[in-house]
C-alpha positions as CSV (number, residue, x, y, z in Angstrom):
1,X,0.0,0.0,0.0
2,X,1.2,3.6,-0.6
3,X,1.0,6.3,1.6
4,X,-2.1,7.8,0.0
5,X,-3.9,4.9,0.0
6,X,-2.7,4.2,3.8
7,X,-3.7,7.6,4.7
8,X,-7.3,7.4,2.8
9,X,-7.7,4.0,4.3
10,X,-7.3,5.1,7.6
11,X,-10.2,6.0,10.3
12,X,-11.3,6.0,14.1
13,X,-11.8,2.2,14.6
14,X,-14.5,1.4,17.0
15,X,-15.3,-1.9,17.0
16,X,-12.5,-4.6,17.6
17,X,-11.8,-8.3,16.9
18,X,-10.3,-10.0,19.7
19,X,-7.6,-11.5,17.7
20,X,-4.2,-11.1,19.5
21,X,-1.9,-8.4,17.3
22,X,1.6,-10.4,16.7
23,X,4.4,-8.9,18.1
24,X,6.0,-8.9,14.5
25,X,3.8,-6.3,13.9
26,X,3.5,-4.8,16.9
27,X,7.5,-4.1,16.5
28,X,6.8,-2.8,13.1
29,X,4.2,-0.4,14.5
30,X,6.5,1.2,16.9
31,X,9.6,1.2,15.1
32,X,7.4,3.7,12.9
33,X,6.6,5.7,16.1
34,X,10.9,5.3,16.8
35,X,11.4,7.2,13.2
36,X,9.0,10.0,13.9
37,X,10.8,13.1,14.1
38,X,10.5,15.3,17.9
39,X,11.6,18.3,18.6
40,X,15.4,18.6,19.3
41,X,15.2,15.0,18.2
42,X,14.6,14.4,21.9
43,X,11.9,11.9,22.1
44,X,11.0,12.7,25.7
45,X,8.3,10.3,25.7
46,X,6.9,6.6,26.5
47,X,4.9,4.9,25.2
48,X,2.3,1.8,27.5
49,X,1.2,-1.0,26.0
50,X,-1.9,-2.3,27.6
51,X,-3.1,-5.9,27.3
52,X,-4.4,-6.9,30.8
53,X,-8.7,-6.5,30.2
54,X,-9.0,-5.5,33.9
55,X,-6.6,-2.1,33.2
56,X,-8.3,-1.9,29.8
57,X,-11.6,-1.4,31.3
58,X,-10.3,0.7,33.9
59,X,-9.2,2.9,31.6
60,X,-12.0,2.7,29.1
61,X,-14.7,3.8,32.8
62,X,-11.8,6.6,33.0
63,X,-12.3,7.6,29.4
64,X,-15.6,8.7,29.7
65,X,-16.8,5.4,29.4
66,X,-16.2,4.4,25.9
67,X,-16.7,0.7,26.1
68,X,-15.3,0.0,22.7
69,X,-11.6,0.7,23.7
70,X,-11.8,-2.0,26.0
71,X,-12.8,-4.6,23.3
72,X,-9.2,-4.0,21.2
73,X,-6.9,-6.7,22.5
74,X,-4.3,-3.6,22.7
75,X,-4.4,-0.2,24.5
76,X,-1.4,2.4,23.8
77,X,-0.9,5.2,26.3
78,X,1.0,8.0,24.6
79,X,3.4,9.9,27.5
80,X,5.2,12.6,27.5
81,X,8.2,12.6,30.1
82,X,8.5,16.6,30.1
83,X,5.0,18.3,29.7
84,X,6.1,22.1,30.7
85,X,9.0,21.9,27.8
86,X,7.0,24.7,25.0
87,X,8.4,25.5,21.7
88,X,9.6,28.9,20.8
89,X,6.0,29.5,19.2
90,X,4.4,28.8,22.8
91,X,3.2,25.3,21.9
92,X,3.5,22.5,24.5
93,X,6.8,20.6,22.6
94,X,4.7,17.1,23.5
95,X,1.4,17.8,21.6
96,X,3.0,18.0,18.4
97,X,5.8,15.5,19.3
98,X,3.1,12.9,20.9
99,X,0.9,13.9,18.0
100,X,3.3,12.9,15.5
101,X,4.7,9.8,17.2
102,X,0.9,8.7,17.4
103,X,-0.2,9.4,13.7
104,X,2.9,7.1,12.6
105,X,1.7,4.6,14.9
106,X,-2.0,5.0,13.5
107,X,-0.9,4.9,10.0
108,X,1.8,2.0,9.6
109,X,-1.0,-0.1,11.9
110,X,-3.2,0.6,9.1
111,X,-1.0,-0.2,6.3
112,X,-0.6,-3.7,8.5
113,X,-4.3,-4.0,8.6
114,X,-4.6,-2.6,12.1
115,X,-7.3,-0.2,13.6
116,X,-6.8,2.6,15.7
117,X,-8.5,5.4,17.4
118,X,-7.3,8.7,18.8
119,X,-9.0,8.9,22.4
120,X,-8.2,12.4,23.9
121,X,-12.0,12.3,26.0
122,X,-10.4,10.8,29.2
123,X,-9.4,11.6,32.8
124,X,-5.9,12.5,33.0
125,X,-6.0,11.8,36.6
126,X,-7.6,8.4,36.3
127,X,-5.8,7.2,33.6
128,X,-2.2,7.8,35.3
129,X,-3.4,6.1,38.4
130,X,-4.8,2.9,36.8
131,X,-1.3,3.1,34.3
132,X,1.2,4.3,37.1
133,X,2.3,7.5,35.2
134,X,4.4,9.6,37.8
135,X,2.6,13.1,38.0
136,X,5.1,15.6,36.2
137,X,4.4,12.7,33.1
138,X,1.3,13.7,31.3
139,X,-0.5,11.4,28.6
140,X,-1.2,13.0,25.3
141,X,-3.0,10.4,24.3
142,X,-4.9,6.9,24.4
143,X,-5.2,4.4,21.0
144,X,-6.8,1.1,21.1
145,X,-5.2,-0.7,18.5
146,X,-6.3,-4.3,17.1
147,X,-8.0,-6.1,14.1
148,X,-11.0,-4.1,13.0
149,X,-14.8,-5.8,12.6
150,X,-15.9,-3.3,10.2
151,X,-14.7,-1.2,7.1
152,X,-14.2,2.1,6.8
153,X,-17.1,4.4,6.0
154,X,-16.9,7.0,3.5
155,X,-15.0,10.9,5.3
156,X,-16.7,13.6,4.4
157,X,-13.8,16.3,4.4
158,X,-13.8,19.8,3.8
159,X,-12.7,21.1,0.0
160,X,-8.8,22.2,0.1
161,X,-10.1,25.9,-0.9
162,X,-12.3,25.8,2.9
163,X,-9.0,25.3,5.0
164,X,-6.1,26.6,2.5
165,X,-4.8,29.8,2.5
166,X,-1.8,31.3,0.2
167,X,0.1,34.2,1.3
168,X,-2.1,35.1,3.9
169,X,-5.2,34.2,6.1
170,X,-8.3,34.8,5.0
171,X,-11.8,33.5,6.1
């Protein structure tokens, strides 16, 4: 598959086989997330791999209590080891660094047949409790990951001209 195709094949899986993930691909899942560029080429962060059900529910009742991302035999925890780090532009250096990290993860799962979903609707506190995550840590971000039950439906996306500007911003 080529990287447009990976990237139009791509959505927010939300219903799960229970078929284990090999670890073969699991180690070509995150050696994508290794290559993903951070800033200072620091990669201050961690990443949890979740398989035991009883965390996995835990943190599904702690993310606002989306039941599906219990049913993925995986759970990823995306954490950043030094949250107050910004960039010069005032961004947090770990949203775009976790945010990057994450997108390689969602996208080479894809092109393995894999299904992910971004879950940012869960409590912070809750999570790092159930997962252990030492407070100054902060998670960016949880994916279940695992065979998908369904296909993708069709995206309805926005025309280049709505969200494309040149030279300047305009509404």
């Amino acid at each position: 598959m080529d990287i447009k195709e990976v990237i139009q094949k791509r959505y927010s899986c939300r219903n799960y086989k229970d078929t284990p993930v090999t670890e073969e691909k699991l180690k070509s899942i995150f050696e994508a997330a290794r290559l993903a560029p951070s800033a200072h080429n620091s990669q201050s962060y961690k990443f949890i791999i979740v398989k035991d059900k009883e965390k996995q529910e835990k943190l599904a009742e702690a993310a606002a209590s989306q039941s599906f991302i219990a049913e993925a035999p995986i759970i990823i925890a995306g954490v950043s080891l030094e949250p107050e780090k910004t960039m010069s532009c005032q961004v947090p250096t770990y949203a775009a660094d976790l945010a990057i990290a994450m997108e390689h993860i969602a996208l080479q799962a894809c092109s393995e047949g894999v299904g992910t979903c971004w879950i940012g609707a869960f409590s912070q506190q809750e999570a790092k409790k159930i997962l252990e995550i030492p407070e100054e840590c902060k998670i960016a971000a949880l994916m279940p990951l695992g065979y998908p039950v369904d296909s993708p439906r069709p995206k309805y996306r926005k025309n280049l001209d709505d969200f494309v500007c040149y030279e300047k911003f305009k509404i």
